[in-house]
Residue, then its C-alpha position, 0 to 999 in steps of 0.5 A: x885472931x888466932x882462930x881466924x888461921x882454920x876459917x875456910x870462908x871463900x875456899x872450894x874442896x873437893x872430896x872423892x868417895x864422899x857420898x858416904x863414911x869419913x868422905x862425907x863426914x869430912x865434907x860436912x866438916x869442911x863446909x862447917x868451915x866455911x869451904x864450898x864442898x864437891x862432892x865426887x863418887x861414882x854413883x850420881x844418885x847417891x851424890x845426889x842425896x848426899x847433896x840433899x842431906x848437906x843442903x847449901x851450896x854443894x857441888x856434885x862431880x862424878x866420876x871414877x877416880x880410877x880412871x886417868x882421862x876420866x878425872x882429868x875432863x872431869x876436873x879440867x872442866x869444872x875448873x874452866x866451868x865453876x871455878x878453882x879446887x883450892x883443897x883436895x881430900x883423896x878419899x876415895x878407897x876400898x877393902x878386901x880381906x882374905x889371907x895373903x896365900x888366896x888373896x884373889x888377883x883381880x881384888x889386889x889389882x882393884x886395890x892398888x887401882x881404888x887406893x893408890x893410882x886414884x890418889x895420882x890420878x886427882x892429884x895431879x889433875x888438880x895439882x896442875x890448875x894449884x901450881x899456877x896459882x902457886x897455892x893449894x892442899x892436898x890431903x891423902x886419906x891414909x889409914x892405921x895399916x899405913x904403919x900397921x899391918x893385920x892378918x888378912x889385909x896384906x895388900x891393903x896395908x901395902x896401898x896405905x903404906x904407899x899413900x904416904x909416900x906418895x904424899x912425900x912425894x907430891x911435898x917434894x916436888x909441889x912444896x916449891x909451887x906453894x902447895x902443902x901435901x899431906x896425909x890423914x891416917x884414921x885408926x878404927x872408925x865405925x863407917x860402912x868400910x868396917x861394918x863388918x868388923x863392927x858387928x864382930x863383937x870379938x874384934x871389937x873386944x879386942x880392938x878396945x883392949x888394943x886402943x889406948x883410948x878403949x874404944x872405936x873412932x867416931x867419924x866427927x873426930x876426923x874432922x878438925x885434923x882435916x880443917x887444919x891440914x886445909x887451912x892456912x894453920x898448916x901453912x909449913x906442914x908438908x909431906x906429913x901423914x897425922x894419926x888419928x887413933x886414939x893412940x893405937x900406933x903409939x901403944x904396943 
């Protein structure tokens, strides 16, 4: 059966920053696919929990996806230890908002290392055990500032800008070893991330005026998108970044 193309019996992902929001929602969905989920963030306690909350059999693996040395022992070893990552979802990211002229360095620095080197650093370390069994995937979590660009978020928008590409980059040169790479670009979703944005009853105004679809993005709605682009139903889709929201980047 056709259906057969999303199951994801017998494979095991791993999701970064999945403690909470769309990583968690994420690894929820995968392991209603069937998947064995890794959990990954840098707070053992709160992975922990997450653990608790998905029951079954979860995996935690913490460490900081920041730092190169870290993620590659980290991964290294649960390979040799537990067995193959078949799935990558870099999730793993964070927001500052400030206008461009006092964006502060310290939090540009923070976010080209949290947004852009971390999808680098797991790639490839997960990459190099993928190519040897000449299969994998690897999703990038993108955003609606991959494409659009907002007030107050000008270095944001340029690590997301930079997600994609790198997702191109890692088809490029990975497609040939039987990996697909791809990225998932959520539009405004209610998580912890825009909490502050949520509660703003004026941007939220706005935003439902703005949105074809007229409302907030539920986290369950990433969820499919995330399955397919995990599953053998994406087996020719490679270096792609897919939008989910409600038609924002669609509508002017």
């Amino acid at each position: 059966m056709s259906l057969n193309l999303f199951d994801l019996s017998g494979r095991r992902a791993l999701i970064t920053g999945s403690s909470q929001g769309i990583g968690f929602a994420l690894a929820k969905g995968l392991q209603d696919a069937g998947a064995e989920v890794v959990l990954n963030g840098r707070d053992a306690g709160k992975l922990q929990a997450a653990a608790e909350t998905l029951g079954g059999a979860i995996h935690t693996l913490p460490f900081d996806a920041t730092d190169h040395d870290a993620v590659r022992a980290a991964v290294d070893g649960f390979e040799a230890e537990t067995g193959a990552i078949d799935i990558l979802v870099n999730n793993a990211g964070m927001q500052h908002r400030t206008p461009l002229e006092d964006f502060p360095a310290d939090a540009f620095e923070r976010l080209m290392q949290t947004n852009i080197a971390s999808v680098f650093h797991v790639g490839q370390a997960c990459a190099r055990h993928m190519i040897g069994r000449s299969q994998g995937k690897i999703i990038n979590i993108a955003s609606v500032q991959t494409a659009l660009a907002r007030p107050g978020i000008a270095p944001y928008t340029m690590t997301k800008g930079a997600v994609a590409n790198l997702t191109k980059g890692m088809a490029t040169d990975w497609a040939k070893h039987g990996l697909q790479c791809n990225g998932l670009a959520p539009g405004y979703f209610d998580t912890p991330l825009n909490a502050a944005l949520v509660a703003d009853a004026e941007f939220s105004a706005w935003l439902e005026k703005r949105t074809p679809a007229g409302r907030w993005g539920k986290v369950e709605e990433l969820v499919g998108t995330c399955i397919f682009l995990a599953s053998n139903a994406s087996s020719f889709v490679n270096g792609t970044t897919v939008f989910v929201d409600g038609g924002i980047t669609a509508s002017l």
